[in-house]
C-alpha positions in Angstrom: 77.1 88.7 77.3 80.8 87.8 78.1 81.6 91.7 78.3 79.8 92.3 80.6 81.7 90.7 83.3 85.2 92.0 81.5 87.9 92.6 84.6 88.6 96.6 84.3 92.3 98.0 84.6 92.7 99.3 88.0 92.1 103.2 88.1 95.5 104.2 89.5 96.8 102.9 86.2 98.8 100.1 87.9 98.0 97.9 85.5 96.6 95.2 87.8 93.0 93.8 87.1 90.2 93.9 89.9 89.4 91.0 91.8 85.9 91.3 91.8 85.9 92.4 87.7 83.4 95.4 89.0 86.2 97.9 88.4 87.4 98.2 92.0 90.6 99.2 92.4 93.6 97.0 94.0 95.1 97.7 97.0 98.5 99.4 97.1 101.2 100.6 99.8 100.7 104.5 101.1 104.6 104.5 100.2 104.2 104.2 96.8 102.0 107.3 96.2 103.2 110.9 94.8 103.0 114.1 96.6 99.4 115.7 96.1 97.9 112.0 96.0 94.5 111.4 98.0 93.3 107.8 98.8 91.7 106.3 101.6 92.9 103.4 103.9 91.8 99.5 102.9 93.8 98.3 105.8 96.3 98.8 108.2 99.4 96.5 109.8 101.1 99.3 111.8 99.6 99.8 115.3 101.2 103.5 115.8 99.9 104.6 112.5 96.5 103.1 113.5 96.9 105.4 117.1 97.4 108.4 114.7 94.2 108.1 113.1 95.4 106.0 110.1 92.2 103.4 110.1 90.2 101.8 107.6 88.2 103.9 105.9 89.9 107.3 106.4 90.8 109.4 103.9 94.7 110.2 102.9 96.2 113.0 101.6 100.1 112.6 100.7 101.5 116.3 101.2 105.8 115.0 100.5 107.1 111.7 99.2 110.2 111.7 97.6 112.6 109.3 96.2 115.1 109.3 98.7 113.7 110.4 101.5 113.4 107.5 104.7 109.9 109.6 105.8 106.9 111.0 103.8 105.0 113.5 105.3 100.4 112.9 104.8 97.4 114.4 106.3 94.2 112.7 107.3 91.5 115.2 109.0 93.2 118.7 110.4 96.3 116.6 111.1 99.7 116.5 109.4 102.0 113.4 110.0 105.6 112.5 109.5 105.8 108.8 108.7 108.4 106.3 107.7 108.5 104.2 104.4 108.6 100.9 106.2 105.4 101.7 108.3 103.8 103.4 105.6 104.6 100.4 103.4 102.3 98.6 105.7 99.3 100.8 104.9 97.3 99.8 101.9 94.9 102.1 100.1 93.4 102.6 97.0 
């Protein structure tokens, strides 16, 4: 009976447990994400980002994100977007 309510690893691997134990994953910053990764948007701090269509609930697709780079480059809906680290560190998805 004490499996069943087991916390599950969360599924981008972080290592982090769920909250809830019902395998939900933890949030995490846009800016942390790969090229090629899709999420979707838990919650957002940054009002511009939130004008460009960045909102709870939509979905992410990181198209450039590298190491050294000050700005990563997504696309949510037909749009394409150039956005810094700092605002994008304000973005949490899963």
């Amino acid at each position: 009976m004490l499996g069943r309510f087991r916390k599950r690893k969360c599924q981008q691997r972080c290592g982090r447990e769920s909250a809830e134990g019902r395998g939900v994953c933890c949030a995490h910053p846009l800016s942390d994400f790969a090229q090629d990764a899709n999420v979707m948007v838990i919650s957002n701090r940054d009002r511009k980002t939130l004008e460009m269509g960045l909102f709870t609930g939509a979905f992410v697709t990181v198209l450039k994100n590298r190491p050294r780079d000050a700005n990563m480059l997504v696309a949510t809906g037909e749009s394409r977007y150039i956005i810094d680290k700092e605002a994008a560190a304000k973005i949490q998805v899963r």
